[in-house]
N, C-alpha and C positions, 0 to 999 in steps of 0.2 A: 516462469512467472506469468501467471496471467493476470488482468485488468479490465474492468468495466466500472462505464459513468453512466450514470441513470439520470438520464439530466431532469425527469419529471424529479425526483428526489434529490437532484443536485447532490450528489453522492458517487467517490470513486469505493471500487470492492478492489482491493489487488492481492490477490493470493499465491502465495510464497509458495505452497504445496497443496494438492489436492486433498481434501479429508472428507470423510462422512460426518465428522461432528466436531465441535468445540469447547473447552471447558469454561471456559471463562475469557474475559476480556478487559483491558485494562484502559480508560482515559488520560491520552499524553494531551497537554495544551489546553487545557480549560474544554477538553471534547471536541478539540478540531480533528483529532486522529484516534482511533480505537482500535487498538490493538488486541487481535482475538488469539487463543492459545489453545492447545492439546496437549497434553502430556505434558506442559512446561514447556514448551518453546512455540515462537510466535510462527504462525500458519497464514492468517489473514491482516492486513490491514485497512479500515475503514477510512478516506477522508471525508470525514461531514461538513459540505459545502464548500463550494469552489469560488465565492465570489473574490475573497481575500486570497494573501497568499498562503498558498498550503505547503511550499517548498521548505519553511523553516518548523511548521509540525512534524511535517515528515522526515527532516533534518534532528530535530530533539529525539523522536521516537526512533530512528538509528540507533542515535548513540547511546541511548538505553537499553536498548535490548541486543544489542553488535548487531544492526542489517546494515546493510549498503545503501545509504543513502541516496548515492548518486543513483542506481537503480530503479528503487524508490520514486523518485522525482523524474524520471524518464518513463517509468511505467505509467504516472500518471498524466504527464503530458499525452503518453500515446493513447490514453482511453478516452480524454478530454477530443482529442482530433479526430477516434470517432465514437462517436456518442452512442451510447444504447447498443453496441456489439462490444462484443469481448476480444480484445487483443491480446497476443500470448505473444514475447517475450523472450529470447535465450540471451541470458545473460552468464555471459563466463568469466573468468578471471585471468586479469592482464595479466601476460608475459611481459618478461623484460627482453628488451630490444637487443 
């Protein structure tokens, strides 16, 4: 997963998987998060502006589409920390202990 904040745009990109293109995109939260597609499954996520909180867009847009929340909101904290580079992300799935 990778992630970038464009802070002149006040805008997180955090992309699920690399693609050359997207087909469409869909507004979760009155356009706090935009959710982009390819072939029917979500690739990209847009958050448009960060002044508010963006954890519970991102939290709705989860659970509509099955992503990982928790991911999600740790992607975007770590693109907010640093602004204007792209941070990339390995995010796996918890074992049990």
């Amino acid at each position: 997963m990778k992630a970038d904040y464009d802070s002149e745009g006040d805008t997180i990109q955090i992309e699920l998987e690399t693609v050359e293109r997207l087909d469409f995109g869909e507004e979760v939260e009155n356009g706090a998060v935009v959710v982009h597609f390819l072939e029917n499954r979500p690739v990209v996520v847009d958050v448009i502006g960060t002044g508010a909180d963006f954890a519970r867009p991102l939290q709705v847009a989860a659970a509509r589409y099955d992503l990982d929340a928790e991911a999600l909101i740790a992607a975007a904290r770590a693109a907010l920390a640093a602004p204007d580079r792209a941070v990339t992300l390995d995010v796996a799935v918890r074992t049990a202990a």
